[in-house]
BAMI-304388 format. One record per residue (C-alpha): residue in three letters; residue number from 1; x, y, z. Coordinates in nm, 4 decimals, decimal comma. Layout:
residues N
+---------+-----+----------+----------+----------+
: residuo : num :       c1 :       c2 :       c3 :
+---------+-----+----------+----------+----------+
:     ALA : NUM :        X :        Y :        Z :
...
+---------+-----+----------+----------+----------+
***
This chain:
residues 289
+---------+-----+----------+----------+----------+
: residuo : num :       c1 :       c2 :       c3 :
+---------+-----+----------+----------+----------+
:     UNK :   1 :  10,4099 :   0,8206 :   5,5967 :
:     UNK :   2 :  10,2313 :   1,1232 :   5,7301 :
:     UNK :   3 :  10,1541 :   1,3464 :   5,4157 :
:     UNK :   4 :  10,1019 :   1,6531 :   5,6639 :
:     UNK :   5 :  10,3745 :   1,7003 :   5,9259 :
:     UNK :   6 :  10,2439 :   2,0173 :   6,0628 :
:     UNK :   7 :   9,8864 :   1,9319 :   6,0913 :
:     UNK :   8 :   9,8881 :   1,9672 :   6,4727 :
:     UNK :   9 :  10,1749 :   2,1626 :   6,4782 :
:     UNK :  10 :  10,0429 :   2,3955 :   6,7760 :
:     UNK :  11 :   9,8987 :   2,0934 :   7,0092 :
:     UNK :  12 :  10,3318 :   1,9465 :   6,9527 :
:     UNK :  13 :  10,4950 :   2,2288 :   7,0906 :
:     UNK :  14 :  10,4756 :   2,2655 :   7,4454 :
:     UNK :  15 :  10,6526 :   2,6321 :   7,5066 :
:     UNK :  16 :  10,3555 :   2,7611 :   7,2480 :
:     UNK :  17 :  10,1069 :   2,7588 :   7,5506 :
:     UNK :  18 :  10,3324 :   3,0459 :   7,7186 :
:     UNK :  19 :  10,1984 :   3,2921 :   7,4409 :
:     UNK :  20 :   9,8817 :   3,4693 :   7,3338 :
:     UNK :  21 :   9,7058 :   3,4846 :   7,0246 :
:     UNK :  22 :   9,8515 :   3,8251 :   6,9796 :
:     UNK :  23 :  10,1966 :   3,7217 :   7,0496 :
:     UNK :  24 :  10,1865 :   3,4057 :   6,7818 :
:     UNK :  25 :  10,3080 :   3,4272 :   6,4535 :
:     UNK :  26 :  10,0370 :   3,2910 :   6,1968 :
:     UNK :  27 :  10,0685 :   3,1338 :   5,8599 :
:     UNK :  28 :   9,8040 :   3,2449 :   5,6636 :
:     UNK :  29 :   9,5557 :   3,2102 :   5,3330 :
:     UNK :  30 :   9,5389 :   3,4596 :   5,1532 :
:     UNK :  31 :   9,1473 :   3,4599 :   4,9722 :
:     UNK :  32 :   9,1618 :   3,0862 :   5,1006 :
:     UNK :  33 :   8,7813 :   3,0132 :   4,9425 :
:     UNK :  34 :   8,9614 :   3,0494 :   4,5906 :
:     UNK :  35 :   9,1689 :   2,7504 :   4,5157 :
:     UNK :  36 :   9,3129 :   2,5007 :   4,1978 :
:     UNK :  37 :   9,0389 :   2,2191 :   4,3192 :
:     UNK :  38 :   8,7202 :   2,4141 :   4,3033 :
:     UNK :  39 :   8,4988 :   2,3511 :   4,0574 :
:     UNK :  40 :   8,4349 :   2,7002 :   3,8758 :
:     UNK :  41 :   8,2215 :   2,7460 :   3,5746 :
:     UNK :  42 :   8,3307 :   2,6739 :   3,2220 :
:     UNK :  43 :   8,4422 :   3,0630 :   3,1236 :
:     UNK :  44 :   8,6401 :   3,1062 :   3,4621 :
:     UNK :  45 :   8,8782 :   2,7566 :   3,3918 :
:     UNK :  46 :   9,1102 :   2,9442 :   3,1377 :
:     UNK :  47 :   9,1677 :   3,2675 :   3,3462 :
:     UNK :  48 :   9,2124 :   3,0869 :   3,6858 :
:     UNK :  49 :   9,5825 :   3,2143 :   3,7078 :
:     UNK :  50 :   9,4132 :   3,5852 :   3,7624 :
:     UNK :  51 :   9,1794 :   3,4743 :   4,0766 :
:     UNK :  52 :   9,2971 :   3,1158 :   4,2517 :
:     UNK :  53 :   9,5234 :   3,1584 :   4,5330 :
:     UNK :  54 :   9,5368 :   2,8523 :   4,7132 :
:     UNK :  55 :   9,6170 :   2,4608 :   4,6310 :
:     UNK :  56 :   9,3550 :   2,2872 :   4,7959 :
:     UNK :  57 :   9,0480 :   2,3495 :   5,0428 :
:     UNK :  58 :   8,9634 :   2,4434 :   5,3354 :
:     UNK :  59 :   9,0614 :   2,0737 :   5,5110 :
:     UNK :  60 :   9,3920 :   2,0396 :   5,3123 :
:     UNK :  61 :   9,5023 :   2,4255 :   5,4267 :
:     UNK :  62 :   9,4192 :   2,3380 :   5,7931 :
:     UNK :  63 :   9,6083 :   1,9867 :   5,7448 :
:     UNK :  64 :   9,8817 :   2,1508 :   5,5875 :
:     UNK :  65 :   9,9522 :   2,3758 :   5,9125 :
:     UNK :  66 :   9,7554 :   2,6998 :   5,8040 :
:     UNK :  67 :   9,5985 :   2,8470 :   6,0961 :
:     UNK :  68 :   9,4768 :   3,2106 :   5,9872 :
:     UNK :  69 :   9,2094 :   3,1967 :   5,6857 :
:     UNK :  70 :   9,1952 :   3,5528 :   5,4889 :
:     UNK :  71 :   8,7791 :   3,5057 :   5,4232 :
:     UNK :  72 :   8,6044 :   3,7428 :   5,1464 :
:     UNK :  73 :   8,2530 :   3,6604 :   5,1782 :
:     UNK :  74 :   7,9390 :   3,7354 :   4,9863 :
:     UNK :  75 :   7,5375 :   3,6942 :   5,0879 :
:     UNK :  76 :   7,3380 :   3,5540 :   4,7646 :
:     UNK :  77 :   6,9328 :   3,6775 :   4,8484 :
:     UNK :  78 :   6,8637 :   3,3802 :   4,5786 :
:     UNK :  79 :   6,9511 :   3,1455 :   4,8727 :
:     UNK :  80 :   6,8659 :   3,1025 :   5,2545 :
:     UNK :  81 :   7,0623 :   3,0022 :   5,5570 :
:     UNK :  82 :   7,4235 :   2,8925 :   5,5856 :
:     UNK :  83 :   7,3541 :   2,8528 :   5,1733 :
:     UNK :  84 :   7,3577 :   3,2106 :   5,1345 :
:     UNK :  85 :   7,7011 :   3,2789 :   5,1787 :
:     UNK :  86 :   7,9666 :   3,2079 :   5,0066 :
:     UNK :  87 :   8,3711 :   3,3532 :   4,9563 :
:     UNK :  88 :   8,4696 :   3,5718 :   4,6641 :
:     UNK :  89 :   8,7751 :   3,7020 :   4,4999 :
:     UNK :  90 :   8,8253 :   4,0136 :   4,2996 :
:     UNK :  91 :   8,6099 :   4,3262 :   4,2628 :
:     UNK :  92 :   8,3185 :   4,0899 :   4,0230 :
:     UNK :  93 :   8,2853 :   3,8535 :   4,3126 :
:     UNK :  94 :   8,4100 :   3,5396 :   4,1639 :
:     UNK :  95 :   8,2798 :   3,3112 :   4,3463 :
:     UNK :  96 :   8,4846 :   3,0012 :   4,5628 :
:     UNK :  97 :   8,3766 :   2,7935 :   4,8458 :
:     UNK :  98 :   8,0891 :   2,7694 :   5,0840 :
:     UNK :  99 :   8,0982 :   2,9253 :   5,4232 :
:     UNK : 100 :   7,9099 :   2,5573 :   5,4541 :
:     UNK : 101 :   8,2199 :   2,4191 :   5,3725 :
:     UNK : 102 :   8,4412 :   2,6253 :   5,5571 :
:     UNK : 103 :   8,2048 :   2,5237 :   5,8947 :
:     UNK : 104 :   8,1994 :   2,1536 :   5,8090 :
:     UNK : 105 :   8,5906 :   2,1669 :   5,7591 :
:     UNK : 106 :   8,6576 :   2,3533 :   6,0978 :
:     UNK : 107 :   8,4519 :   2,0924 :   6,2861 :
:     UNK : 108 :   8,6549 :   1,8020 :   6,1139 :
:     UNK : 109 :   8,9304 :   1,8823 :   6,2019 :
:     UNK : 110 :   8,8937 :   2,0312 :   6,5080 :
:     UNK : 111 :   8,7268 :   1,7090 :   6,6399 :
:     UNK : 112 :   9,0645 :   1,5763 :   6,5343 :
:     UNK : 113 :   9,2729 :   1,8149 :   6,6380 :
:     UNK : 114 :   9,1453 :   2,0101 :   6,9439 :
:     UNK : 115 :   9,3807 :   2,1801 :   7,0447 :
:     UNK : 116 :   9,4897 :   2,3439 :   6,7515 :
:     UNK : 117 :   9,3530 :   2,7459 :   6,7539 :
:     UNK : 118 :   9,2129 :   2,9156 :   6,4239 :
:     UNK : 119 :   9,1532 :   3,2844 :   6,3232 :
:     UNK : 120 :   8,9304 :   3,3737 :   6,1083 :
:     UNK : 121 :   8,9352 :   3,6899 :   5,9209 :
:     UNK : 122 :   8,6334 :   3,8059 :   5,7558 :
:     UNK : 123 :   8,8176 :   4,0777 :   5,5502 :
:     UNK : 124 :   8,5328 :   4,1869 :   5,3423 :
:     UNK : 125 :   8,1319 :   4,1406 :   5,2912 :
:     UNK : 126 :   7,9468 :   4,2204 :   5,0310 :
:     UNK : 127 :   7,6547 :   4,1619 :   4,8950 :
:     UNK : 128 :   7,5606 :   4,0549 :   4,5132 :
:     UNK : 129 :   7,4360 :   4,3342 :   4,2713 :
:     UNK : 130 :   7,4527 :   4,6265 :   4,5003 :
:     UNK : 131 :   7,2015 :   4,4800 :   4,7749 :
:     UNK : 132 :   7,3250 :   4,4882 :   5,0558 :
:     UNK : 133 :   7,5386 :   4,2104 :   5,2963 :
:     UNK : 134 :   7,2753 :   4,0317 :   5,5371 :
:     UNK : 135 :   7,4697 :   4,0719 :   5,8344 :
:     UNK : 136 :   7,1502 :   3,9712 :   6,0743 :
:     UNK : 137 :   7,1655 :   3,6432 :   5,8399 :
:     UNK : 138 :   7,5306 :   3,5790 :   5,8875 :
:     UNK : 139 :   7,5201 :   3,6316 :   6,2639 :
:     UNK : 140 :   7,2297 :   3,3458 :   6,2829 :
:     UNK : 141 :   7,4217 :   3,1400 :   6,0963 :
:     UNK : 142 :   7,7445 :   3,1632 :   6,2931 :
:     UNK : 143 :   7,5509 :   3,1164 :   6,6233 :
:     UNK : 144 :   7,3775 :   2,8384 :   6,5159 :
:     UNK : 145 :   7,6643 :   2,6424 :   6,3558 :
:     UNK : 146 :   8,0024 :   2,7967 :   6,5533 :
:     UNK : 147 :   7,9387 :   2,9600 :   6,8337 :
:     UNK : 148 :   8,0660 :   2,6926 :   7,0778 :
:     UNK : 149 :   8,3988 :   2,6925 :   6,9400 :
:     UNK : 150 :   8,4635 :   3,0628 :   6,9616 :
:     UNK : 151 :   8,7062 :   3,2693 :   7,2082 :
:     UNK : 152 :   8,5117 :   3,5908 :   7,3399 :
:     UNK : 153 :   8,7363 :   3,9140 :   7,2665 :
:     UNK : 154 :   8,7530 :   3,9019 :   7,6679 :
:     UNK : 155 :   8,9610 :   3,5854 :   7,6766 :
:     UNK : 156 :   9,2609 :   3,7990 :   7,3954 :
:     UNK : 157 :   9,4896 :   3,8589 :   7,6986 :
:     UNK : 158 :   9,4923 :   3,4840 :   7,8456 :
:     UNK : 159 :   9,7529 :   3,2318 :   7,6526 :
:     UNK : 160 :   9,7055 :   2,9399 :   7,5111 :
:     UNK : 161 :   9,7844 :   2,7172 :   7,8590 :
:     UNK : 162 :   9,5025 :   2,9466 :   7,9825 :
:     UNK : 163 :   9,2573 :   2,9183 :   7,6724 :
:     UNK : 164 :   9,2559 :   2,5169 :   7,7297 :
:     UNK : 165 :   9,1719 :   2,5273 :   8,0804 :
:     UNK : 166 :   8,8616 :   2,7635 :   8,0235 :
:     UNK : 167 :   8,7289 :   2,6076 :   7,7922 :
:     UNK : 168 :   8,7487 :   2,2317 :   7,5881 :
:     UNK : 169 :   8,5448 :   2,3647 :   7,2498 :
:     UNK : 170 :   8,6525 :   2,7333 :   7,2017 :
:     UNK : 171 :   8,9960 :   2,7206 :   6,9599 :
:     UNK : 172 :   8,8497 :   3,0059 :   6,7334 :
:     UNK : 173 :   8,9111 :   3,3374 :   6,6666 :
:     UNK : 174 :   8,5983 :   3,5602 :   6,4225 :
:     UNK : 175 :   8,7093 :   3,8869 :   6,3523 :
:     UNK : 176 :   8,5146 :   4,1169 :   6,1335 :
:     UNK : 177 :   8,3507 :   4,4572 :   6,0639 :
:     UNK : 178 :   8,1091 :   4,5455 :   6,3126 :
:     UNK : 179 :   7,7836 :   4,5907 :   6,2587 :
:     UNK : 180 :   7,4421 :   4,6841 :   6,4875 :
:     UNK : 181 :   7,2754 :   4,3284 :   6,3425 :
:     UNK : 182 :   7,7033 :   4,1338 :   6,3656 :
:     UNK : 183 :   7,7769 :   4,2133 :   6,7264 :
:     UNK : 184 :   7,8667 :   3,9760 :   6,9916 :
:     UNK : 185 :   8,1247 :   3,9291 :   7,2558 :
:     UNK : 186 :   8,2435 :   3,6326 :   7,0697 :
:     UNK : 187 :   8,3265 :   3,8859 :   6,7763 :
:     UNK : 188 :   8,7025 :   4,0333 :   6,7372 :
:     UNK : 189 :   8,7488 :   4,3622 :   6,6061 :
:     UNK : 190 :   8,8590 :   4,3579 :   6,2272 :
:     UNK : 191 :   9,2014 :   4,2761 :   6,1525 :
:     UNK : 192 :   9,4463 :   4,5250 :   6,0286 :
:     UNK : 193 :   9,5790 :   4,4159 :   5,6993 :
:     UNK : 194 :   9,9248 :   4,5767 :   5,5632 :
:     UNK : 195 :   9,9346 :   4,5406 :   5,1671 :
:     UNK : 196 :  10,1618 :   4,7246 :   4,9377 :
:     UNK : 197 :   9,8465 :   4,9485 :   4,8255 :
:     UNK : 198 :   9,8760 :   4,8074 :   4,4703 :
:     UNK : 199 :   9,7085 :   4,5446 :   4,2594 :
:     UNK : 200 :  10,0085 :   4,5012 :   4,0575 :
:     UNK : 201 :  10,3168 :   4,4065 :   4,3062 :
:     UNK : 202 :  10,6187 :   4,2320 :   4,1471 :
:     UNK : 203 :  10,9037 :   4,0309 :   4,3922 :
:     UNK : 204 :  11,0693 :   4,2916 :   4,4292 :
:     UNK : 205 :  10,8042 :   4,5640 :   4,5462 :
:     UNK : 206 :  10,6704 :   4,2925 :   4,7348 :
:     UNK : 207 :  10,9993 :   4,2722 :   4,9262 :
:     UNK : 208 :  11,0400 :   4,6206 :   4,9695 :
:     UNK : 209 :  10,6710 :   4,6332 :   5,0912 :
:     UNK : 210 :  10,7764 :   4,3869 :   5,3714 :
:     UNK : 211 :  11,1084 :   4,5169 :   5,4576 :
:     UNK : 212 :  10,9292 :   4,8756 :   5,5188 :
:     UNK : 213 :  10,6523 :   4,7440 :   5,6995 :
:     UNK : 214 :  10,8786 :   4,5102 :   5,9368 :
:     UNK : 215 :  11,0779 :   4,8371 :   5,9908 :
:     UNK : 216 :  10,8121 :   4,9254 :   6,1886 :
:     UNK : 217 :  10,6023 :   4,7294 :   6,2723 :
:     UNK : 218 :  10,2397 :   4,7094 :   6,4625 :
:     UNK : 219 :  10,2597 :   4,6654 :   6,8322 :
:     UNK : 220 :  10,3433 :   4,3170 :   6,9520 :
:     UNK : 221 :   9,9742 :   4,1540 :   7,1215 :
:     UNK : 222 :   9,7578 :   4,2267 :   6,8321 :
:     UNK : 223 :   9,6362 :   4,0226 :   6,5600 :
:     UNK : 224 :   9,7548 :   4,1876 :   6,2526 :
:     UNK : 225 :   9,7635 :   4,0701 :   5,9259 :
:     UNK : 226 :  10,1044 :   4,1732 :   5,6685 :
:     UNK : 227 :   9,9945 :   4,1097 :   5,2677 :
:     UNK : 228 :  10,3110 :   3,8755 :   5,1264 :
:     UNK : 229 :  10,1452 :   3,7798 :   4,8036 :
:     UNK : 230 :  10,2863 :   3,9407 :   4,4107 :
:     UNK : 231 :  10,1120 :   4,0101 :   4,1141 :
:     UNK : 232 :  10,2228 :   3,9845 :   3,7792 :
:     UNK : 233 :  10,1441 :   4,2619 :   3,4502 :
:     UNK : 234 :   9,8519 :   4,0888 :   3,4013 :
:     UNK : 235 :   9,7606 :   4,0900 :   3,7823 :
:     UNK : 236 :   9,7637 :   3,7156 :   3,7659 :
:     UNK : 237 :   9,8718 :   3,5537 :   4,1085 :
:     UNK : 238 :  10,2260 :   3,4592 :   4,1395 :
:     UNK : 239 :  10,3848 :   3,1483 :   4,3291 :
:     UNK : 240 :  10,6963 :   3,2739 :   4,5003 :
:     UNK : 241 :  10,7493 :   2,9950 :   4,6784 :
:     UNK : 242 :  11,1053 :   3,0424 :   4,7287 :
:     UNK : 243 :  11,1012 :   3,4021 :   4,7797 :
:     UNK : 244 :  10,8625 :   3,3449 :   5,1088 :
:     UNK : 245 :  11,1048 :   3,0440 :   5,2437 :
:     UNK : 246 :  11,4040 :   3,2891 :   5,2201 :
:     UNK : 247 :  11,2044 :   3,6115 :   5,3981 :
:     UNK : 248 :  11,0454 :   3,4022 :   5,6632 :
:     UNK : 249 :  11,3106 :   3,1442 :   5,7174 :
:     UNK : 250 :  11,4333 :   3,1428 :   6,0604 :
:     UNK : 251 :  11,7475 :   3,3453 :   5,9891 :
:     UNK : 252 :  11,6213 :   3,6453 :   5,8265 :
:     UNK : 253 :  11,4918 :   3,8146 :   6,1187 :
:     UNK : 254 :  11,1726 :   3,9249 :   6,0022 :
:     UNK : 255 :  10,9059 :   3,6232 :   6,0568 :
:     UNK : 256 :  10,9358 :   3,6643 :   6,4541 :
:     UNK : 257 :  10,8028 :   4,0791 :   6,3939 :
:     UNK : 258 :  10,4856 :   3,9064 :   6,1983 :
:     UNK : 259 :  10,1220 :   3,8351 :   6,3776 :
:     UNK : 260 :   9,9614 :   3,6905 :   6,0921 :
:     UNK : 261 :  10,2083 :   3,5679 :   5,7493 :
:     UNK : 262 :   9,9117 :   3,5792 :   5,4872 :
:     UNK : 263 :  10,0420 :   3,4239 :   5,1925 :
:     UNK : 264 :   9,8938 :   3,2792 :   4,8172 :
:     UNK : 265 :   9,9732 :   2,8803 :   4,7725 :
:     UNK : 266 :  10,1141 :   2,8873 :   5,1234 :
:     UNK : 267 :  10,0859 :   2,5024 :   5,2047 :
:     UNK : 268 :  10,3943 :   2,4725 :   4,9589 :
:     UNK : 269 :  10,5869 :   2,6544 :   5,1509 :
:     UNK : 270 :  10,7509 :   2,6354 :   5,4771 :
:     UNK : 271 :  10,5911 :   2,8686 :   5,6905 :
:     UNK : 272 :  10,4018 :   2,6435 :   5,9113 :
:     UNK : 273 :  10,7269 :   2,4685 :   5,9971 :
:     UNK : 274 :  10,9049 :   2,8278 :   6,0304 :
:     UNK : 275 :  10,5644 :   2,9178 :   6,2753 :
:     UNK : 276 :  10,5803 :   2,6515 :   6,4720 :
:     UNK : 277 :  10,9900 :   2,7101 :   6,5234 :
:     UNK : 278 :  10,9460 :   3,1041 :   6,6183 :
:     UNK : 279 :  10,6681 :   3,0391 :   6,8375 :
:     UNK : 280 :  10,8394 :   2,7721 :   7,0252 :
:     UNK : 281 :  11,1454 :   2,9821 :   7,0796 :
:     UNK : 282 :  10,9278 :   3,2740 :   7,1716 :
:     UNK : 283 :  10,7567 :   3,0724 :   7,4487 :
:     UNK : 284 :  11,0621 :   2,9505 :   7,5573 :
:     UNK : 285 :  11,1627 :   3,2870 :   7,6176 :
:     UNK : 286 :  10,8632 :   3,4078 :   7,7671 :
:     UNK : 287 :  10,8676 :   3,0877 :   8,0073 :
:     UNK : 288 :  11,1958 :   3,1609 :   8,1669 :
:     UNK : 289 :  11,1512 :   3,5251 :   8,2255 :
+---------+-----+----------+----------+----------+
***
């Protein structure tokens, strides 16, 4: 029995290769470094609820269909190299998983899986204790370790079909801030994110946040990236697993607006299945004219 049905979900749908990364629709991790498995130190176990917002790691979210990874990342100058960096959540920098990890998981599966494509979306960088982030670190790092599987910004307007033909390795997408000592023609511009604008976001302001935004909605053929995660009083994360399955579900209308779907526990839900539907339609579409 295969545990994780939509683990090559993009490489099983044919009509997918008619679109560009801007015209996909993307399930997404919301701060996917901070998950249930990690192992966090003794006085963060209890309060876990506030901070975690995924299931499992890096691997599992990529098995599970999750193709857009919504990265918080912090430089540590008590460590060097790939070391250094690790993802946080919340404005203390709690601390999840290893950008180590997050490299080591991306080749895995990738070696598995290769045609399967990936954004990455360096939201945020900080550094710890008011230094500042080591950006000229972080681009050695990514050079070193992932450069060979990235898709230069040039390469945004060519679809999939056209992405595998240039090139055998290159099935990611790095997005982030620029900066004079981050810059590189592998490097997308940072991705738009559209949040309610409030820590504290119940269902239902969630759903009006969503219906608002979809309204209106950023123009079709760039990544963008639409906040569908809820809060409760106590700003501790909320599963609305149901809630997500109903808004995105193929009749509702408002998954096929979406670039990038970015979601807390999302491998419970059904987006990747609802993804992998809408994008197949949509290259469908786009193949017969």
């Amino acid at each position: 029995m295969n545990n994780y049905p939509y683990k090559n979900w993009m490489s099983t749908s044919p009509y997918i290769e008619q679109l560009t990364l801007g015209e996909l629709v993307w399930p997404g991790a919301h701060n996917s470094g901070l998950d249930h498995d990690f192992s966090y130190p003794t006085y963060l176990q209890l309060p876990t609820h506030w901070f975690v917002c995924q299931d499992g790691p890096f691997i599992q979210q990529l098995s599970e269909g999750i193709r857009a990874f919504d990265l918080r990342l912090h430089s540590d100058e008590h460590w060097l190299g790939v070391k250094k960096f690790h993802t946080f959540h919340g404005y203390k920098l709690l601390r999840g998983r290893s950008l180590s990890e997050l490299l080591k998981s991306l080749e895995v599966f990738l070696n598995d899986n290769r045609d399967e494509f990936i954004v990455l979306d360096f939201h945020e960088l900080k550094g710890v204790n008011d230094e500042p982030f080591d950006y000229k670190g972080f681009h050695e790092v990514i050079m070193t370790e992932l450069a060979p599987r990235l898709i230069p910004q040039d390469n945004r307007h060519l679809t999939l079909e056209q992405l595998k033909r240039t090139s055998a390795l290159q099935r990611v997408v790095l997005a982030s801030d620029w900066h004079p000592q981050f810059n590189s023609p592998l490097y997308w511009p940072k991705i738009r994110h559209e949040w309610s604008g409030s820590d504290i976001t119940s269902t239902e302001q969630l759903q009006q946040h969503i219906s608002r935004t979809l309204a209106n909605p950023p123009a079709t053929g760039n990544l963008w990236s639409l906040s569908a995660t809820s809060y409760g009083e106590l700003a501790g994360v909320k599963r609305i697993t149901n809630e997500l399955n109903q808004w995105f579900g193929p009749e509702s209308g408002w998954a096929p607006k979406c670039s990038i779907i970015n979601a807390d526990f999302v491998g419970a839900t059904r987006l990747a299945d609802y993804c992998q539907q809408i994008n197949h339609s949509k290259g469908l579409r786009k193949a017969r004219g």
